[in-house]
N, C-alpha and C positions, 0 to 999 in steps of 0.2 A: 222161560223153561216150560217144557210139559207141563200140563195138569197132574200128570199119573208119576207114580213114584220108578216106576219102571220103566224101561222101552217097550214101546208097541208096537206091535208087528199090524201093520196096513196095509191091507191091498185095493187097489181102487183101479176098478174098471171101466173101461174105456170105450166108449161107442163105436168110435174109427180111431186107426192109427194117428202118429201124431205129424206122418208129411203124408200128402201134400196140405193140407187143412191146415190154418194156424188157430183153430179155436180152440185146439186143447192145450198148446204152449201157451194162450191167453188167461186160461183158467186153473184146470187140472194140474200142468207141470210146476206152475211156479207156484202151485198150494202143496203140492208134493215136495218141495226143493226145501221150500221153507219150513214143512212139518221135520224135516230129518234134520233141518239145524236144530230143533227143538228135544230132538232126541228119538226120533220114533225111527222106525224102520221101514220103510214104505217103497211096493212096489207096484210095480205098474203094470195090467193085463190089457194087451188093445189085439186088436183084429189088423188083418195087414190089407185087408181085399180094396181099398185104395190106394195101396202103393205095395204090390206084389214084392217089390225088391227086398220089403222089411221082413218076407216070410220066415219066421222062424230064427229070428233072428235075435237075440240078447244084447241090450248097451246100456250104460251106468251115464248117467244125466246129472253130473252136483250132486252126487249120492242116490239118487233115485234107479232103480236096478227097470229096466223096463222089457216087459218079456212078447215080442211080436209075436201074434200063434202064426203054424203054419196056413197054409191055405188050404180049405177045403178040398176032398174027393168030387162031392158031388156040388150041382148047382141047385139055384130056385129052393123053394123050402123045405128040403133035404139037407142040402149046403148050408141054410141056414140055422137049422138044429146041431149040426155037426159042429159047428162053429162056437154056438152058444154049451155047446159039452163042454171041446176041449178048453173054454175060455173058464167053466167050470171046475174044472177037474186041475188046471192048472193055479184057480187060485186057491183051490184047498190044500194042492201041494205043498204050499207057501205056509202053511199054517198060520193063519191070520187070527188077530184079536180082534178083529172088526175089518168088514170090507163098507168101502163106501162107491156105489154106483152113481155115475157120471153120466147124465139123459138116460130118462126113465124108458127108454125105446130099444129096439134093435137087439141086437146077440147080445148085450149088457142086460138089458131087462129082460130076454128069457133067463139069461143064466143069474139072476139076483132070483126070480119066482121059483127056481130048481131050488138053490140056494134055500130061501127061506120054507120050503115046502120039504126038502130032507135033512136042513141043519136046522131048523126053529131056534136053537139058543144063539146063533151066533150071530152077533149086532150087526143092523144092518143100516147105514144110511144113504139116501138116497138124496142126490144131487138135479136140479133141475135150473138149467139157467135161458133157456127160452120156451115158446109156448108152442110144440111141438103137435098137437091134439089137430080135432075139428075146428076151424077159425083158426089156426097158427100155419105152421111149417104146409101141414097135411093141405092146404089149401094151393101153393107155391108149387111144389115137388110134384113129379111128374110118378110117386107109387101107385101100383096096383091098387083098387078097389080093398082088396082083403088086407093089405099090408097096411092102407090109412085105415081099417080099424083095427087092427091090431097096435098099430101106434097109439090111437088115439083110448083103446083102454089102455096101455101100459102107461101112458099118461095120467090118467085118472085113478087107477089102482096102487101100483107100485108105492108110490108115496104113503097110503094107507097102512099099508102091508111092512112100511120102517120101521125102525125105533128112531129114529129122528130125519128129515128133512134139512136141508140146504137150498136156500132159493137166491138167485142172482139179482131178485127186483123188488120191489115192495108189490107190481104186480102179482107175480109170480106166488108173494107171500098169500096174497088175498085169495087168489086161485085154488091154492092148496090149502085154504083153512075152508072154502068153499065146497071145498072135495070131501071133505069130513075127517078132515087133522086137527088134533089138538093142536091150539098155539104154542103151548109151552112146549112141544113137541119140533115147533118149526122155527131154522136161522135163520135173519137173514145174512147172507152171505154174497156180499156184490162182489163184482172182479176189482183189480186192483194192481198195481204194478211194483218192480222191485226198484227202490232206488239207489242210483247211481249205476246199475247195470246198462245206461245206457246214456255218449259223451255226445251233446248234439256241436258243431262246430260254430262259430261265430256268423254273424247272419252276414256277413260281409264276403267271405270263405264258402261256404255256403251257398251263396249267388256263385261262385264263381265256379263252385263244381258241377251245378248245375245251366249254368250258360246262359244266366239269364241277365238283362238289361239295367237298368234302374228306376223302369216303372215298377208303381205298387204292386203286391203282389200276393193275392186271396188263393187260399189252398183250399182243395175242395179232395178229399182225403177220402173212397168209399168203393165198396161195387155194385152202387145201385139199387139197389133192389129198398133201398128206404124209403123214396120218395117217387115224384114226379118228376119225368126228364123235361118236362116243357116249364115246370117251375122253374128248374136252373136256369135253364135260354132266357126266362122272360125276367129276372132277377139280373141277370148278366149285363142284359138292354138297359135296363134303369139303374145301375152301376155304372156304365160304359157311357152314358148318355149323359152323365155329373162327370165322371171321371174321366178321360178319354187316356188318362197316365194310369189307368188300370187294365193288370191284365191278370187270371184265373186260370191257374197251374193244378190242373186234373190230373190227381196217383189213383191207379184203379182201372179196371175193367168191368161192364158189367156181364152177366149170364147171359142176354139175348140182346150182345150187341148195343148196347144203351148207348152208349159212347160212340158209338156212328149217328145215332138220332141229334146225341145235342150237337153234334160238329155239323149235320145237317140246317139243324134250325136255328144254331150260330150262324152260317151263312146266308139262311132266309133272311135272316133278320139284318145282316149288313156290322155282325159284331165276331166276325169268323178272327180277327187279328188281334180280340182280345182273349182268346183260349189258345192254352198250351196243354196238350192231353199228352200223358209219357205213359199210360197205359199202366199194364205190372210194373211194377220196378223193387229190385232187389232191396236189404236191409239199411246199406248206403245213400242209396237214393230218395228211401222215407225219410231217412235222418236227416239228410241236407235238406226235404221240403220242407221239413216241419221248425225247422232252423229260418229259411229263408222266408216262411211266409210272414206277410205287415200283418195279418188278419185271416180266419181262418172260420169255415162254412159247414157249420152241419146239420142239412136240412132234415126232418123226417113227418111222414102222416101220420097222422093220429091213427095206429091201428093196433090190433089188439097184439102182434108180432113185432110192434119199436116197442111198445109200453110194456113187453115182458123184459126183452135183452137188456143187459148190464152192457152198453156198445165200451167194447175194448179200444175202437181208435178215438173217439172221443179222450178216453183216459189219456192217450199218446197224445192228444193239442194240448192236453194240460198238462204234461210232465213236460213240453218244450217250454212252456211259459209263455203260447202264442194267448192272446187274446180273439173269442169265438163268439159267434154268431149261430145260437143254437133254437131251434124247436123245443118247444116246451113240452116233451111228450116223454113219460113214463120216469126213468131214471137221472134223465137229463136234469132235472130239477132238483134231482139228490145230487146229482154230481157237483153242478153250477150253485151249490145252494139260494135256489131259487133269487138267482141273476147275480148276485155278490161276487162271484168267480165267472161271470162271462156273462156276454148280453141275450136272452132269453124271447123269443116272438113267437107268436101264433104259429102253429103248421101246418103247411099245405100255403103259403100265403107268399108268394113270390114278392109283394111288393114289400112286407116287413122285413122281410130276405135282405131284399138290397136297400132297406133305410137302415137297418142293421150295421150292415156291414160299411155304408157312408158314412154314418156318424161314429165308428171307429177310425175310418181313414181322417174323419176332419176335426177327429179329438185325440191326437196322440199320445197324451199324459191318461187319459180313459182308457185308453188300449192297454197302455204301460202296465196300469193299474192294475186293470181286471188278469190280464196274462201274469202277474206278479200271484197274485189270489187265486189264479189258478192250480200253478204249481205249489204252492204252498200247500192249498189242499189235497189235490191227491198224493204228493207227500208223507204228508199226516196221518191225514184219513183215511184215505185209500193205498194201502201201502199194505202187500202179503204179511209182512211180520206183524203187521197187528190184526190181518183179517184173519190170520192162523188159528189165533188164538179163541176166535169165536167157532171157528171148524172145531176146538178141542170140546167147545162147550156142548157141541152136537156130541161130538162121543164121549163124551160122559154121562149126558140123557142116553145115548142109545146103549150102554154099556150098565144103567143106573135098572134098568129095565130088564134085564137078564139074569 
């Protein structure tokens, strides 16, 4: 149950809409779903300006009331003040006992610094689950010169300016006590999953919906942007080179095309007939992979953008109960607890990649195991109903404060 002897009126704003993006049904929606089992009332304010259809648009989500603003008059940063008003004005409508801000950036973080600059008593927390600044996002994205600082203070500030903090990493935690946050000020709060909302089908079933053979079969589950594409190819070769009954079933796309680079230098290399790339693939199609795979790949570099994010599909190999071959970088080692739930190797290191992943294929009771310990834990551990419940513990500090 609540902390609070009453219901609480929540409102929590949203960076972008919640389609086409699934990082906010990753984090925000199902922290939302499960605060209203708990008793609260909570709604949701998002911007529609990536998927125009949702303009103005009102829908109820498992209790969550979720209010799409319309789309802006004007463009460029007139549009975007416009935006950050009515995203304003709409959640004071609401009458909120606390609003809690979701990425300290964008028309969410103007309308939290309006917020805290004409409401001062009204608790405010502030959610951050990647490293969005100078050295994160802002490095990747293709914004304007003024808008990567502008991100990159509202990164820095905003958190300051809360009565409590939510963070998705332990990095992320270090960051923001870096920044000049009290600890006892800041959660951690990693992503997490609902279980039982999702029924994966027997792995036999499984292959067959997806058409595949009875060679082994390594799932590599991402859209790139984690790692190196010639790591995969060169992992693939000393996989393929033990195994020739091995083949690597690619869900995903990447942003510039990646996925034509390694189908490239899969066929340099003479290992083109052990990749299966199915590109995007709907919510059916994840399910059946993540069902059908022996053993399951996720590689990442050491950088300061894998060591912030809490990776949500990560969490999905381990609710399948697949056993993983993972980089030891940032979260990964809270998830895996440091190798006990999946096999953990240097990153960036294409050849730990694929001795990883062969001595999974050549120790099957090991694999069993570890995919047994996987699910288990993010079950347990990671599991919204109990990450809920440290979200209340942030409003309560922020709430203890007013």
């Amino acid at each position: 149950m609540s902390a609070f002897a009453n219901p609480m009126r929540l409102v929590m704003l949203a960076p972008f809409g919640l389609r086409p993006k699934g990082t906010l049904g990753a984090r925000m929606l199902p922290l939302a779903q499960m605060l209203t089992r708990r008793g609260y009332e909570v709604h949701i304010v998002a911007p529609s300006d990536l998927n125009p259809a949702d303009a103005g648009r009102s829908e109820i989500l498992d209790g969550v009331l979720v209010e799409h603003l319309p789309l802006p008059y004007r463009s460029g940063l007139q549009g975007m003040l416009e935006t950050s008003l009515r995203m304003l004005r709409c959640a004071l409508a609401l009458d909120p006992q606390i609003i809690h801000l979701f990425k300290p950036k964008g028309y969410g973080g103007i309308a939290a610094l309006l917020l805290r600059l004409l409401h001062p008593s009204l608790p405010l927390v502030v959610d951050t689950d990647d490293w969005e600044g100078r050295g994160g996002w802002n490095e990747r994205l293709p914004y304007p010169p003024a808008i990567k600082r502008l991100i990159d203070w509202q990164e820095r500030t905003l958190p300051r300016l809360a009565d409590a903090v939510t963070v998705a990493s332990r990095t992320l935690e270090t960051q923001v006590w870096g920044n000049g946050v009290q600890p006892r000020r800041v959660f951690y709060l990693p992503n997490g999953i609902r279980p039982g909302q999702r029924h994966f089908p027997e792995r036999e079933e499984a292959r067959r919906m997806l058409g595949l053979d009875e060679r082994l079969t390594g799932l590599l589950y991402t859209r790139f942007w984690e790692f190196q594409v010639e790591d995969i190819a060169a992992a693939l070769v000393g996989i393929a080179t033990q195994r020739p009954d091995f083949r690597l079933l690619v869900i995903g796309r990447g942003e510039q095309s990646e996925e034509r680079r390694l189908q490239m230098l899969a066929e340099r290399a003479g290992v083109a007939a052990a990749l299966n790339q199915r590109g995007w693939a709907d919510e059916a199609t994840i399910t059946a992979a993540l069902a059908a795979a022996d053993v399951c790949l996720y590689p990442m570099d050491d950088t300061l953008i894998n060591r912030a994010k809490a990776p949500a599909k990560l969490l999905e190999l381990m609710e399948a109960g697949r056993p993983i071959v993972a980089a030891g970088v940032g979260e990964v080692r809270e998830y895996l607890a440091d190798g006990q739930a999946g096999r953990i190797v240097p990153p960036g290191n294409a050849g730990a990649l694929a001795r990883g992943v062969l001595t999974l294929l050549s120790h099957p009771d090991l694999a069993h195991t570890l995919g047994a310990r996987a699910r288990e834990r993010v079950t347990t551990v990671f599991n919204w109903q109990r990450l809920a419940a440290l979200a209340e513990l942030a409003y309560a500090t922020a709430r203890s404060g007013r």
